[in-house]
RONUFI-270817 format. One line per 5 residues: for each residue x, y, z of N, C-alpha, C, O. Coordinates in nm, 3 decimals. Example, Ala and Ser with C-alpha at 12.3 -4.5 7.8 and 13.67 -1.06 7.14 Angstrom:
# RONUFI-270817
1.319 -0.569 0.780 1.230 -0.450 0.780 1.320 -0.330 0.780 1.424 -0.332 0.846; 1.285 -0.225 0.708 1.367 -0.106 0.714 1.290 0.003 0.787 1.341 0.114 0.804
This chain:
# RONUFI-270817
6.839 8.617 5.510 6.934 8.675 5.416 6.972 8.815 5.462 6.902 8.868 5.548; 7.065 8.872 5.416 7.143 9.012 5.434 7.087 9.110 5.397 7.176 9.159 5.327; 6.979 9.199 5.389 6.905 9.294 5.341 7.025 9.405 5.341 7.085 9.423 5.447; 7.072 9.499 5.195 7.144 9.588 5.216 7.053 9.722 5.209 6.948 9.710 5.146; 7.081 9.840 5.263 6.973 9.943 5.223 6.960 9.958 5.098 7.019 9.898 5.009
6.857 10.065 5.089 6.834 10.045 4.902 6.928 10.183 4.896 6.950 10.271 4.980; 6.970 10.166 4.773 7.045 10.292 4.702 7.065 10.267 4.559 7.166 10.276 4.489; 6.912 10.226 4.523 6.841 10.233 4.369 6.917 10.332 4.262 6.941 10.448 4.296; 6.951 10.288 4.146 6.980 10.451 4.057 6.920 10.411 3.986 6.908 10.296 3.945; 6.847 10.550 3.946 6.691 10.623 3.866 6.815 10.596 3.744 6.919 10.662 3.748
6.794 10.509 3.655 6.859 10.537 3.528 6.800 10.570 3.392 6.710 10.505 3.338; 6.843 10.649 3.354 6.758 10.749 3.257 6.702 10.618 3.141 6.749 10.505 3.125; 6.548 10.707 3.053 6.481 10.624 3.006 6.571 10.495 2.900 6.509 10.502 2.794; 6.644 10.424 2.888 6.755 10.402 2.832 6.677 10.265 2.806 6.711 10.213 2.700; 6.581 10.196 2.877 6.554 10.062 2.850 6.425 10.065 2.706 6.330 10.141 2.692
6.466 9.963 2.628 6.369 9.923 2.514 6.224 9.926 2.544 6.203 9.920 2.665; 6.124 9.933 2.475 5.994 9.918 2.482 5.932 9.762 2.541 5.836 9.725 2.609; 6.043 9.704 2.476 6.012 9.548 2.447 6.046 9.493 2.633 5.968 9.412 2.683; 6.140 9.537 2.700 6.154 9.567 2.803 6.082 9.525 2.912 6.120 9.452 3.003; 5.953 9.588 2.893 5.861 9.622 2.997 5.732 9.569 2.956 5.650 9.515 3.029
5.720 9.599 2.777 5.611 9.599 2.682 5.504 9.480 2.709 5.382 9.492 2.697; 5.594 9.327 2.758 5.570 9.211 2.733 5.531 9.131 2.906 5.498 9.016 2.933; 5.556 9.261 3.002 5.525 9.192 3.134 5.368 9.131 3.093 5.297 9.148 2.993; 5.356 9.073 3.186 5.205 9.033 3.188 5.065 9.095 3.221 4.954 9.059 3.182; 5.102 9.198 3.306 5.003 9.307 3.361 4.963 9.391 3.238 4.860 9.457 3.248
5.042 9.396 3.108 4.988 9.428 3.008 4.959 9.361 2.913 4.963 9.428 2.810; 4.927 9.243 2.895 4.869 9.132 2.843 4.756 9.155 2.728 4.745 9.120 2.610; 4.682 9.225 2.815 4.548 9.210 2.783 4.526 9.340 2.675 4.422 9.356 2.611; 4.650 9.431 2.666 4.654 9.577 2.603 4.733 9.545 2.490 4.814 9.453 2.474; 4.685 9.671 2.385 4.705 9.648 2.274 4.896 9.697 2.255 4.953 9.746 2.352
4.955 9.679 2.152 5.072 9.748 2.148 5.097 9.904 2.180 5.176 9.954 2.260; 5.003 9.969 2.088 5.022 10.104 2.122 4.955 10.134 2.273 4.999 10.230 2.336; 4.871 10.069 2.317 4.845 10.182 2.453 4.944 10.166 2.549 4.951 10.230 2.653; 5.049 10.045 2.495 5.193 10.036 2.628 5.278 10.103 2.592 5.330 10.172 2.679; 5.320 10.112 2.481 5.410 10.193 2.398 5.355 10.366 2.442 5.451 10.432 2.483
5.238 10.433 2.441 5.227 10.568 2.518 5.282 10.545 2.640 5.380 10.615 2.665; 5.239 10.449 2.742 5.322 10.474 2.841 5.490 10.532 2.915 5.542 10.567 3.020; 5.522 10.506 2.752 5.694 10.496 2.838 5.724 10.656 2.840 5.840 10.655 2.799; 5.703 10.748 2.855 5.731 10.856 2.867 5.698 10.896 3.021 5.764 10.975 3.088; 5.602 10.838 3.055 5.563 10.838 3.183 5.648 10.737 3.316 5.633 10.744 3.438
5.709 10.674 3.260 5.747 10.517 3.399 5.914 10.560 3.378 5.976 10.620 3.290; 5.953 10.488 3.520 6.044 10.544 3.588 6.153 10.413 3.539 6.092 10.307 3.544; 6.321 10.394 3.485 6.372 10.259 3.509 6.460 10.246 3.635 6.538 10.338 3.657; 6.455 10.140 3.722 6.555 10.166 3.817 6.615 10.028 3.843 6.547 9.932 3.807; 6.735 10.005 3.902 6.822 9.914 3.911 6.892 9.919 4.073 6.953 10.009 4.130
6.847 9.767 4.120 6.942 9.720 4.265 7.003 9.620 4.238 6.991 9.532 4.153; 7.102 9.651 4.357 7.160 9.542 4.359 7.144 9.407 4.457 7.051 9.411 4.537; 7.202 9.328 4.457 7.168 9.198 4.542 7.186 9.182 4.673 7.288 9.174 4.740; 7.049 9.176 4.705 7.081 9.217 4.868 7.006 9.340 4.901 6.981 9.377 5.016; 6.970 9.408 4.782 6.924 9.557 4.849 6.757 9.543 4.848 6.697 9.465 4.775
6.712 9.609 4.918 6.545 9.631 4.957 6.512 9.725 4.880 6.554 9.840 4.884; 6.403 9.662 4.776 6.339 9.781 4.672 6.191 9.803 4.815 6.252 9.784 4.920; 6.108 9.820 4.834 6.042 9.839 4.896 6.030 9.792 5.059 6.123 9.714 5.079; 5.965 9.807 5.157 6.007 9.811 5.289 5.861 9.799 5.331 5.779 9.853 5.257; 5.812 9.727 5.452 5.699 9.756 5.454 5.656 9.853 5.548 5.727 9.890 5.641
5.488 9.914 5.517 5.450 10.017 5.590 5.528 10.132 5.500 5.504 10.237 5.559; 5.612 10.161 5.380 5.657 10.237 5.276 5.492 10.253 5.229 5.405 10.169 5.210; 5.495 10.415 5.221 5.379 10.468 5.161 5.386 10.538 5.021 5.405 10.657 4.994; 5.362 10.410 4.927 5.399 10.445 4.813 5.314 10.368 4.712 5.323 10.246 4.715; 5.240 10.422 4.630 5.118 10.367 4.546 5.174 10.322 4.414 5.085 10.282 4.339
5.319 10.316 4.356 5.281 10.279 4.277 5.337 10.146 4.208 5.369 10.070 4.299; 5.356 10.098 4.108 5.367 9.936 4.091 5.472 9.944 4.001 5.494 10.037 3.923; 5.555 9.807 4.023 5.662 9.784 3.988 5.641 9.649 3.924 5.577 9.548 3.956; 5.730 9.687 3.804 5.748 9.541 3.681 5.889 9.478 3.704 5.977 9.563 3.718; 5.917 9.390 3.710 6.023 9.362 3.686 6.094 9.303 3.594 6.041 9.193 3.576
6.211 9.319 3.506 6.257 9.366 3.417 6.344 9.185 3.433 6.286 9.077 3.419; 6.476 9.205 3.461 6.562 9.103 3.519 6.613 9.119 3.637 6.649 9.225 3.688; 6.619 8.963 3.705 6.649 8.942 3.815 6.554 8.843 3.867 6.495 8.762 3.795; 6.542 8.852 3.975 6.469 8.748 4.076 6.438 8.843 4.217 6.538 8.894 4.269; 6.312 8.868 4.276 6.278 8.938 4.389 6.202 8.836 4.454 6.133 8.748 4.402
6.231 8.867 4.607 6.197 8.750 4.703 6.074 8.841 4.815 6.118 8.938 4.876; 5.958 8.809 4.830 5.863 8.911 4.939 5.875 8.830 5.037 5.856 8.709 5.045; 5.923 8.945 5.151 5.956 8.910 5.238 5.921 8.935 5.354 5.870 9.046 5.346; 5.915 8.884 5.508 5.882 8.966 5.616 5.967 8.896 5.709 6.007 8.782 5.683; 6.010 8.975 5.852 6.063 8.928 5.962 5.999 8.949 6.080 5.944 9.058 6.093
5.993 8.857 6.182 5.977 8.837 6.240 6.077 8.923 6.364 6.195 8.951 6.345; 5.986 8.960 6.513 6.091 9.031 6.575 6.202 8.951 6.638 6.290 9.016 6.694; 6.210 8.834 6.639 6.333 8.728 6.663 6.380 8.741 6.555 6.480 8.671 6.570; 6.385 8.777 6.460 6.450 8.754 6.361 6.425 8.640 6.224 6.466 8.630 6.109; 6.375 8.600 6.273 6.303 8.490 6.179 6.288 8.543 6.008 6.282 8.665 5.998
6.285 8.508 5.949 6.238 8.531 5.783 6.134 8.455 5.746 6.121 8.343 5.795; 6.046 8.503 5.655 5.933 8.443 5.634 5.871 8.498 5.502 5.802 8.598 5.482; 5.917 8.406 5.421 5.918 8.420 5.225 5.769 8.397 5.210 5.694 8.314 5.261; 5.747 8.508 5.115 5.565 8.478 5.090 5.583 8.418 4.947 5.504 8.327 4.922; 5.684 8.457 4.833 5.668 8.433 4.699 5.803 8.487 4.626 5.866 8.591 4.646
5.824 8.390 4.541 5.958 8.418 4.471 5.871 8.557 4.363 5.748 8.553 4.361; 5.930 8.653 4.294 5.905 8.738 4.152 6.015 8.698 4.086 6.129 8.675 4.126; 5.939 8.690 3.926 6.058 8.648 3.837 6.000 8.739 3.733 5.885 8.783 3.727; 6.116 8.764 3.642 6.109 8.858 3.499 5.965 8.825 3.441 5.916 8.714 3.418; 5.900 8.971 3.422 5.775 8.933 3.388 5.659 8.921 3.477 5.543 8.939 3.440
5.696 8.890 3.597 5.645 9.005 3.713 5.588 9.085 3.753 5.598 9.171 3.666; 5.511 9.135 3.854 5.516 9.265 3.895 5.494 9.241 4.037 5.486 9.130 4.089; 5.481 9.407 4.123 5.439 9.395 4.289 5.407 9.493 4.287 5.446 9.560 4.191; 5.321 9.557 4.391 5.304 9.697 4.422 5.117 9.728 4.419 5.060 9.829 4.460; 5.064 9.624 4.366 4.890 9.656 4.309 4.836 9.657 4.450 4.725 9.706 4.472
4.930 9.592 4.571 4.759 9.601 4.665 4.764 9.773 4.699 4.662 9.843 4.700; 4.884 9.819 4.722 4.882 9.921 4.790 4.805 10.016 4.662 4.714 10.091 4.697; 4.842 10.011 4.523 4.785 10.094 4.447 4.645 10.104 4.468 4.581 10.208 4.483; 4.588 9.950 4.469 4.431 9.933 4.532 4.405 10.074 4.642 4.355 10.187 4.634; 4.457 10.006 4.724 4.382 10.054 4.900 4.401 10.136 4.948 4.372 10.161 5.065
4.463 10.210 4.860 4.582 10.365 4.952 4.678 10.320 5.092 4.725 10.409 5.163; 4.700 10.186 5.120 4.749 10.150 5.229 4.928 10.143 5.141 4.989 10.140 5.034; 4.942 10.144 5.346 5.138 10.123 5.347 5.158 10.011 5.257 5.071 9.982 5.176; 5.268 9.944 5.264 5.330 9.840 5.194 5.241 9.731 5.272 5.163 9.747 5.366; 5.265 9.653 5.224 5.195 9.463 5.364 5.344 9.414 5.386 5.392 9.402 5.498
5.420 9.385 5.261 5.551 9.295 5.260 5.699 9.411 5.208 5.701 9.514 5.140; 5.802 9.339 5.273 5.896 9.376 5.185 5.924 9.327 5.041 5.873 9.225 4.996; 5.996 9.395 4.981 6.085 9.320 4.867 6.163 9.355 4.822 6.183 9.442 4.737; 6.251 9.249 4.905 6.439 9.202 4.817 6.482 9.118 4.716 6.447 9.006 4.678; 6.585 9.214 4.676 6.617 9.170 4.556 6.731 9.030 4.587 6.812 9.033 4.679
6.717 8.916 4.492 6.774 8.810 4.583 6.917 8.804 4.474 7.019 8.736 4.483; 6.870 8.916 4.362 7.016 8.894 4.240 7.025 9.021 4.170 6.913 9.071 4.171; 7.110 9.096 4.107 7.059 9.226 4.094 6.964 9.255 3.981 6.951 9.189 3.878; 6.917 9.335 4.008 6.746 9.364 3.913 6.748 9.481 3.836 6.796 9.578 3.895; 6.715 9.498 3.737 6.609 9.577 3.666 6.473 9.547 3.675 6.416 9.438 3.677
6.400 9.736 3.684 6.274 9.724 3.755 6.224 9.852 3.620 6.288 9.922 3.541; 6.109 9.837 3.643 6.032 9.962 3.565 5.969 9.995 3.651 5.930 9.894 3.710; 5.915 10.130 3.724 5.838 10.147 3.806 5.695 10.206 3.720 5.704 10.244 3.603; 5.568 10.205 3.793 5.443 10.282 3.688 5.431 10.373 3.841 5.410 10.327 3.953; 5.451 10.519 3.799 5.391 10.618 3.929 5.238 10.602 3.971 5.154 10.549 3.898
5.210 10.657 4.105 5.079 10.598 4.141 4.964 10.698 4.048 4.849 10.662 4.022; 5.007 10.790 4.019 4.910 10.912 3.906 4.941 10.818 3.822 4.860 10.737 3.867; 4.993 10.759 3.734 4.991 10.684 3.646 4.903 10.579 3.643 4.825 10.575 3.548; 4.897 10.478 3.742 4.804 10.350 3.787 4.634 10.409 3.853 4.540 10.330 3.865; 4.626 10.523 3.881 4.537 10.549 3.902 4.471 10.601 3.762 4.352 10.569 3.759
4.503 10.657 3.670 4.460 10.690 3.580 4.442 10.535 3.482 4.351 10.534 3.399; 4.498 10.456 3.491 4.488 10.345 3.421 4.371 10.244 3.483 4.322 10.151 3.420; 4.338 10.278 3.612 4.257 10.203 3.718 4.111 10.296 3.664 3.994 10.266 3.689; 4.154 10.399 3.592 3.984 10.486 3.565 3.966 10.455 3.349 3.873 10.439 3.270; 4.087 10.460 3.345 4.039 10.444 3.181 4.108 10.314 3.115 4.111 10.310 2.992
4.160 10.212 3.185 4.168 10.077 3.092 4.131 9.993 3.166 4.182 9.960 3.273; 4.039 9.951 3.114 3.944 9.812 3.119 4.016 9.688 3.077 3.987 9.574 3.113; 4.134 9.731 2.980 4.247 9.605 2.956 4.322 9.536 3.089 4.341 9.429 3.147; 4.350 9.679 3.094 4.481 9.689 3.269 4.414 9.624 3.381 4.474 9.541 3.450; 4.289 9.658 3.404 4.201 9.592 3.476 4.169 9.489 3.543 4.167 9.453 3.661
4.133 9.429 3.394 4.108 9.309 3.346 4.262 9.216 3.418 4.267 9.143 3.517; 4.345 9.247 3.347 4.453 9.147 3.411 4.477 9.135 3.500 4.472 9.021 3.546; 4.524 9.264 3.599 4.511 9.312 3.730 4.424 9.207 3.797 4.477 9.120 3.866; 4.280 9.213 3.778 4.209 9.134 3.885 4.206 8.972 3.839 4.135 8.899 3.907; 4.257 8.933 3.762 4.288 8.779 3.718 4.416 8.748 3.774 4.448 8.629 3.774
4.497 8.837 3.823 4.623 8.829 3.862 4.608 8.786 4.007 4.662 8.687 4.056; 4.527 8.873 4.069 4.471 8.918 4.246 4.420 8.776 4.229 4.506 8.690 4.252; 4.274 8.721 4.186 4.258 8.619 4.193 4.361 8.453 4.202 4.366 8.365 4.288; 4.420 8.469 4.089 4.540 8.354 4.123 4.620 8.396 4.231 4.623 8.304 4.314; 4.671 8.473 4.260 4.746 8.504 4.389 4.665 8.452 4.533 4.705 8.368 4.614
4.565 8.513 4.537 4.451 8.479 4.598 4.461 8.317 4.648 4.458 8.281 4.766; 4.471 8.243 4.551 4.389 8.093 4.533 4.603 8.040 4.586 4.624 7.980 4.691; 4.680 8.065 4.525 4.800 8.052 4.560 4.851 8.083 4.733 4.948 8.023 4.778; 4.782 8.171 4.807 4.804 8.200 4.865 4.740 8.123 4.978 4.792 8.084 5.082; 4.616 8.108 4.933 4.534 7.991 5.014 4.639 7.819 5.028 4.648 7.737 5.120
4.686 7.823 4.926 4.732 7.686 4.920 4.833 7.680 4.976 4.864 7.574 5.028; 4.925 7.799 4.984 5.051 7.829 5.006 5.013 7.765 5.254 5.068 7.681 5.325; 4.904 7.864 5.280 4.821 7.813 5.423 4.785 7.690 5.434 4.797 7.637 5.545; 4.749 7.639 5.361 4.719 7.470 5.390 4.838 7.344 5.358 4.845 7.233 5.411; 4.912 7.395 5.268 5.085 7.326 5.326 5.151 7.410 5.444 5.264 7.366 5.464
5.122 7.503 5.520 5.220 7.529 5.635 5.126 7.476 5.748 5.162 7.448 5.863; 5.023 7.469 5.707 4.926 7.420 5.836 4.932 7.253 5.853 4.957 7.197 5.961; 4.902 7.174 5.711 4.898 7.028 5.707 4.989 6.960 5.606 4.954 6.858 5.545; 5.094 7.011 5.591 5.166 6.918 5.555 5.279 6.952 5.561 5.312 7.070 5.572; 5.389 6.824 5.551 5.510 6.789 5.645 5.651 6.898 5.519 5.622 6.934 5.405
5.737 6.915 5.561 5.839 7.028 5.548 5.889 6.927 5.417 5.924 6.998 5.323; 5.901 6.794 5.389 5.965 6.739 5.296 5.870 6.735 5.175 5.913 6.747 5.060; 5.771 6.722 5.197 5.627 6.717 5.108 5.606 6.897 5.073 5.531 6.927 4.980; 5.676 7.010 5.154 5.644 7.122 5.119 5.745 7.174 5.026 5.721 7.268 4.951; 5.876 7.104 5.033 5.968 7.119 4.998 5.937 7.076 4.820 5.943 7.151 4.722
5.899 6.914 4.824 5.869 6.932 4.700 5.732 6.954 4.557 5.718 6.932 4.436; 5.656 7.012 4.677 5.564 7.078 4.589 5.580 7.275 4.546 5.501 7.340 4.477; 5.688 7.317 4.605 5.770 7.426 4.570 5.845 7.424 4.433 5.841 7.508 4.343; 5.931 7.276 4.442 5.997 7.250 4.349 5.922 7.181 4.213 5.998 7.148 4.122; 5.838 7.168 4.202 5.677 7.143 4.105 5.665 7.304 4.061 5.670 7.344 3.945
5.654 7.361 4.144 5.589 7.491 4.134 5.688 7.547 4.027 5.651 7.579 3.914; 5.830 7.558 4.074 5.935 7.637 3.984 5.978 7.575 3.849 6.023 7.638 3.753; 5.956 7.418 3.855 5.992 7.353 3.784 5.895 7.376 3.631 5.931 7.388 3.514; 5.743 7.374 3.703 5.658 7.410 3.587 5.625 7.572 3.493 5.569 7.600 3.387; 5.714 7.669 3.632 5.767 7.789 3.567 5.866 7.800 3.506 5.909 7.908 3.465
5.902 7.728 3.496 6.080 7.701 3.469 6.033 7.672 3.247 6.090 7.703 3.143; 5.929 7.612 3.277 5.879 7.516 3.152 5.984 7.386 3.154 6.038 7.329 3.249; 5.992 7.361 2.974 5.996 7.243 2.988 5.933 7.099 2.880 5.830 7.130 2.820; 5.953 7.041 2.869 5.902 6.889 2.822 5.764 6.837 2.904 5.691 6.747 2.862; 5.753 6.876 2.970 5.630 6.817 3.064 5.704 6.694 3.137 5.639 6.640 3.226
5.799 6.658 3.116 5.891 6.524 3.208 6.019 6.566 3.276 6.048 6.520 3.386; 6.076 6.631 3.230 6.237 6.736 3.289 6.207 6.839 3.237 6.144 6.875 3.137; 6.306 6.920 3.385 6.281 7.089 3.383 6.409 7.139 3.433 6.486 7.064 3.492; 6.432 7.251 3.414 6.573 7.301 3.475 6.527 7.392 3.523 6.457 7.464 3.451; 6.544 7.422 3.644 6.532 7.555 3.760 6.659 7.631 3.770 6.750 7.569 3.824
6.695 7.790 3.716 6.841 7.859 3.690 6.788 8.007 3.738 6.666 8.005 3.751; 6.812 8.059 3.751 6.888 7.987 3.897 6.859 7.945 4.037 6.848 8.037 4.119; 6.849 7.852 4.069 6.792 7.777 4.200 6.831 7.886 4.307 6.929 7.960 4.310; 6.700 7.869 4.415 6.762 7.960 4.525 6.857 7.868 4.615 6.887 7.751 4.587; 6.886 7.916 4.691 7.002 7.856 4.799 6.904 7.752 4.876 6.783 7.739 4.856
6.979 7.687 4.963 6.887 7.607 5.048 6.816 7.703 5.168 6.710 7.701 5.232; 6.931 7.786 5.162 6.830 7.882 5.308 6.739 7.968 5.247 6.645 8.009 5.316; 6.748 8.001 5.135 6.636 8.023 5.052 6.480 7.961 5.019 6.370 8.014 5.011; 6.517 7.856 5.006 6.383 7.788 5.025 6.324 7.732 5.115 6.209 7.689 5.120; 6.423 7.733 5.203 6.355 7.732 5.309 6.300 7.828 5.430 6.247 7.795 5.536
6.330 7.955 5.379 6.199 8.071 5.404 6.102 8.049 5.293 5.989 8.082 5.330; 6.104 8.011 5.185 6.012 7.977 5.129 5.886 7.884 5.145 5.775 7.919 5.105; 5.911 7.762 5.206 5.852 7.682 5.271 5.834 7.676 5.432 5.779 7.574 5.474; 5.872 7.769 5.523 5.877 7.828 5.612 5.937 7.714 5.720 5.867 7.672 5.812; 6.055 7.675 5.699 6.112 7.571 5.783 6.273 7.593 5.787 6.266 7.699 5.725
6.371 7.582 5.804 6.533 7.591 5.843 6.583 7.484 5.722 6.534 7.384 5.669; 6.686 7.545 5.710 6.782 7.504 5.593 6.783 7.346 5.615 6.731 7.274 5.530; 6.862 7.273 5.764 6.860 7.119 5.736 6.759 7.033 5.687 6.778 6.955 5.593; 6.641 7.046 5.752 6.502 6.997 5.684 6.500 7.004 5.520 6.444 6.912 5.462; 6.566 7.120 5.435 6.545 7.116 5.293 6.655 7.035 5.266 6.647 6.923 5.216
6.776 7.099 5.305 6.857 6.993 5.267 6.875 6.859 5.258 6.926 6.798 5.164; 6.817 6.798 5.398 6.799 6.643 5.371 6.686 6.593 5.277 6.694 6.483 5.221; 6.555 6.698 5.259 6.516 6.636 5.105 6.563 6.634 4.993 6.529 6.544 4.917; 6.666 6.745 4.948 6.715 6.770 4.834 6.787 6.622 4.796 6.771 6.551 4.698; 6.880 6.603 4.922 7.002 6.466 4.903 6.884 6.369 4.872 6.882 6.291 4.777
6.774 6.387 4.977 6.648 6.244 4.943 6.641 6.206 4.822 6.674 6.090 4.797; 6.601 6.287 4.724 6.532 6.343 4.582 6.667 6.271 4.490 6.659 6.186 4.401; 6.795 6.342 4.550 6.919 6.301 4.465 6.921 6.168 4.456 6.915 6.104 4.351; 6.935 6.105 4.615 6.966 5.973 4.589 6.858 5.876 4.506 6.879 5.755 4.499; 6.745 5.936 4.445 6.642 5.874 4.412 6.664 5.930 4.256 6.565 5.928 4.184
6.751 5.965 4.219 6.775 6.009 4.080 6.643 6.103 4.051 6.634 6.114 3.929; 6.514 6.191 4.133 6.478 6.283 4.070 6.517 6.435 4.068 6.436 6.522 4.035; 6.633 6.458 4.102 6.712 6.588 4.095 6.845 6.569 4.112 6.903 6.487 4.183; 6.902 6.679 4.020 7.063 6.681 4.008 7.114 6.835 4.036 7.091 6.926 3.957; 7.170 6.850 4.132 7.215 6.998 4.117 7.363 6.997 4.063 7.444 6.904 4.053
7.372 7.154 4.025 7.500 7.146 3.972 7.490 7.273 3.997 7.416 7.336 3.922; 7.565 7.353 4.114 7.601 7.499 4.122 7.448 7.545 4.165 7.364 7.501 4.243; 7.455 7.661 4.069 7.308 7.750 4.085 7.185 7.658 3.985 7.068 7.698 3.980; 7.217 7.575 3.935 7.094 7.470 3.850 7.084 7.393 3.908 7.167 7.334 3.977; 6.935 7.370 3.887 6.872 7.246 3.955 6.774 7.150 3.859 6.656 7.179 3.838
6.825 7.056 3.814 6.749 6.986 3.702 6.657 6.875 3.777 6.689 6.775 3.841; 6.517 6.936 3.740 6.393 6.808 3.746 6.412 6.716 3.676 6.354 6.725 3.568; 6.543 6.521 3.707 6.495 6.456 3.595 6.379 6.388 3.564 6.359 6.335 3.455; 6.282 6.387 3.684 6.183 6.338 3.648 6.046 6.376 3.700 6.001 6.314 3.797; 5.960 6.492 3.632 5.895 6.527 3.704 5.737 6.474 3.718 5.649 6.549 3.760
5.713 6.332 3.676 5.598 6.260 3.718 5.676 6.179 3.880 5.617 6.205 3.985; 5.750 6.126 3.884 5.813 6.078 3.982 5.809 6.197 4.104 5.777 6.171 4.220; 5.855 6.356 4.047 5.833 6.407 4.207 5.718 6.451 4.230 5.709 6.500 4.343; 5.616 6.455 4.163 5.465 6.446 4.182 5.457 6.344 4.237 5.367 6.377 4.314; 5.480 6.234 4.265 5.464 6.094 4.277 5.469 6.074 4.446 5.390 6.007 4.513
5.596 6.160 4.500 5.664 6.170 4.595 5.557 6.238 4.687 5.534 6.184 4.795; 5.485 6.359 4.652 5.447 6.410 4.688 5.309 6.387 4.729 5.256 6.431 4.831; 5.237 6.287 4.609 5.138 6.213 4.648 5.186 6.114 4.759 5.087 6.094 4.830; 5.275 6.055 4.797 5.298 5.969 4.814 5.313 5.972 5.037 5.263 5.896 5.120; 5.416 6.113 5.056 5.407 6.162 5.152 5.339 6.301 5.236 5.375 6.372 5.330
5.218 6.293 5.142 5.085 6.339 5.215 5.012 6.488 5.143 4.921 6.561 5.181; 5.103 6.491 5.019 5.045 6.649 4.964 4.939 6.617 4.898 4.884 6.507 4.898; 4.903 6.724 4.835 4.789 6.768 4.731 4.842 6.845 4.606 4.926 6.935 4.607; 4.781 6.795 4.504 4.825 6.838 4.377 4.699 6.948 4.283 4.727 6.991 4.171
């Protein structure tokens, strides 16, 4: 994809409590100890295409995201792209470096334009010494990422690009929510999109997508992508060599 430089605007405190209040990294905290925060956190807004962070950027502190969709990213010196994880509203990025005092690991672009809340790193460090709430989520977060990330290595290692393709689409579909049988994915990434996601070239996704169509378990229409049947693409997936 087109990375544009960043040219973020700091827009004054203007966003609601409710905003930010309800990401998940504050979960575990009561109303008022998020509500002190906002005097302290930064709001900022890109646009599509632009790079909120860069890697090897030496910058500690963590970012929520508000609306939009952010894609972590890295390239390769051929040029290659190589998607580690979609972010969606509700979100966040930024904790390893807050951890470790280290540079960035990944980029992250914005794949639609975003609202972001930033928490300064004096901010996260002080929350890393006196909430045991913040904590708490924080390292339940690291953990699933963790275990996601493992799994994310054992489909690029053993299993086939059509089978990776649709245990991605499981993945979004069950974020997406839902009935537990159909799901709507809005907005779907592009095909060359997911396929840095699954780390393979656009034709390979595309000929599963048509696969899936002609089998009546997906319908696209534009930027939507409707799961009609999502025991059937579990099914698929058992079927040509994944793990569930």
């Amino acid at each position: 994809m087109t990375v544009i430089p960043s040219s973020s605007s700091r827009a004054p405190n203007t966003a609601t409590v409710e905003d930010y209040r309800t990401n998940k990294l504050f979960r575990h905290m009561s109303r008022q100890e998020v509500e002190a925060l906002g005097a302290q956190i930064e709001h900022l807004r890109y646009g599509k295409g632009e790079m909120i962070v860069q890697r090897r950027d030496e910058d500690g502190g963590i970012y929520l995201l508000v609306d939009g969709i952010l894609l972590a990213n890295l390239y390769a010196r051929s040029g290659r792209e190589v998607g580690y994880r979609r972010i969606l509203p509700g979100g966040y990025f930024g904790e390893i470096s807050a951890i470790d005092g280290l540079p960035r690991s990944v980029n992250i672009v914005a794949l639609e334009d975003v609202r972001l809340v930033r928490l300064p790193q004096r901010l996260v460090l002080r929350l890393f010494e006196e909430s045991p709430r913040f904590m708490r989520a924080l390292l339940e977060d690291m953990a699933s990422l963790t275990r996601a990330l493992t799994d994310r290595l054992f489909e690029l290692t053993a299993v086939s690009v059509a089978c990776r393709v649709d245990i991605e689409l499981l993945r979004m579909a069950t974020a997406a929510g839902g009935d537990g049988e159909t799901a709507v994915i809005h907005p779907c990434p592009t095909h060359a999109e997911l396929a840095v996601l699954v780390g393979s070239q656009r034709e390979p996704v595309t000929r599963e997508l048509n696969r899936l169509a002609s089998l009546n378990i997906v319908r696209q229409s534009g930027r939507t992508l409707k799961i009609l049947d999502m025991a059937a693409l579990a099914d698929e997936v058992e079927r040509i060599g994944g793990e569930l």
